[in-house]
C-alpha positions, 0 to 999 in steps of 0.5 A: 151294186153287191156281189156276193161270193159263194163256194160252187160244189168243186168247192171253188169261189165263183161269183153270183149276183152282181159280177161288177163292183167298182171302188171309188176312193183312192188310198194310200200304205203307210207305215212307221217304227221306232225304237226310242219313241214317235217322231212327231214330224211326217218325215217318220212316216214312210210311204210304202206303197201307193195303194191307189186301187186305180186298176180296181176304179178302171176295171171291175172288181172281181172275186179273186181281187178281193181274196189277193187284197184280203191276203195283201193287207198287213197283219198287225199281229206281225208288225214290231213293237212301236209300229204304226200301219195306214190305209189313209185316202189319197192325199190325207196325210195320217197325222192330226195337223193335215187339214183333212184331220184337224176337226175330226178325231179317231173311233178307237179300239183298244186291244189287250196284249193277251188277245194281241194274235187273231182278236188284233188281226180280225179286228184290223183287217175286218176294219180295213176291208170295210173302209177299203170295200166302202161299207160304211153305206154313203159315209164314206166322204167322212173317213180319212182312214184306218190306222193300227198301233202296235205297243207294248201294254196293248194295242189300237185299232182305229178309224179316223174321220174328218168331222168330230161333232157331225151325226155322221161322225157318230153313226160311223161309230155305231156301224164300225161297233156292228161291223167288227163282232169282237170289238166290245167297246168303240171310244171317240178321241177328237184330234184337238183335245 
């Protein structure tokens, strides 16, 4: 199904096409800081809220929920130094030792810290709505999540996934690279190198 929104000529967003799209996956925000460094532990991530979209798989998803959800997601350009932030599925904690990361790895972009305002904020929140809005075309069962660092000398902006070596792996590199135009350059990072 695809829903395609469209500006009516009172200038307001109405629907055309399919009025009915419904997310299957489930995720979860998180979020971790610190000051003097990374806890390698999971008791440094803090779970903030379950964003568990269950009224999103219960009832259709129209319009005006996909503009609160674009205006919900955290900007990484407002996150402090030494942050993390997550949308990861259900149950997938995001850290390379969960069992649903352990053979996968991470498409990284790397983000100067010149071009940290609205480069950093597209590139995340275009990420994040296209993991979240499905549009990584039946590739979906192969992405755990998405994940922003936010650092001093640059920043991340990554896509996790469960299956380092499978061709699925890599064609969701090729496609995250096309989705996001001002991402010059995808790196692969497998978790257990």
């Amino acid at each position: 199904m695809v829903m395609e929104i469209v500006h009516s000529s009172d200038d307001s967003l109405e629907s055309v096409s399919d009025p009915e799209y419904f997310l299957d996956q489930l995720y979860d925000e998180r979020f971790t800081n610190s000051e003097n460094g990374f806890e390698e532990e999971e008791s440094g991530i803090e779970s903030l809220y379950n964003f568990s979209l269950t009224d999103m798989v219960k009832h259709p998803l129209q319009h005006t929920w996909v503009l609160c959800l674009y205006n919900f997601i955290q900007k990484a350009s407002s996150l402090p130094n030494n942050s993390d932030f997550y949308y990861f599925k259900e149950g997938v904690r995001p850290m390379w030792e969960d069992p649903r990361n352990k053979n996968g790895g991470r498409w990284i972009i790397r983000i100067d810290r010149s071009e940290e305002g609205r480069v950093l904020d597209e590139c995340w929140l275009d990420l994040v709505m296209a993991v979240l809005g499905e549009q990584f075309s039946g590739l979906g069962a192969e992405i755990c999540g998405v994940a922003v660092n936010v650092r001093s000398k640059g920043h991340k902006v990554c896509l996790w996934t469960a299956n380092a070596d499978s061709d699925e792996n890599r064609e969701i590199g090729y496609m995250m690279h096309s989705l996001l135009d001002s991402a010059s350059y995808v790196k692969f990072e497998r978790h257990l190198e």
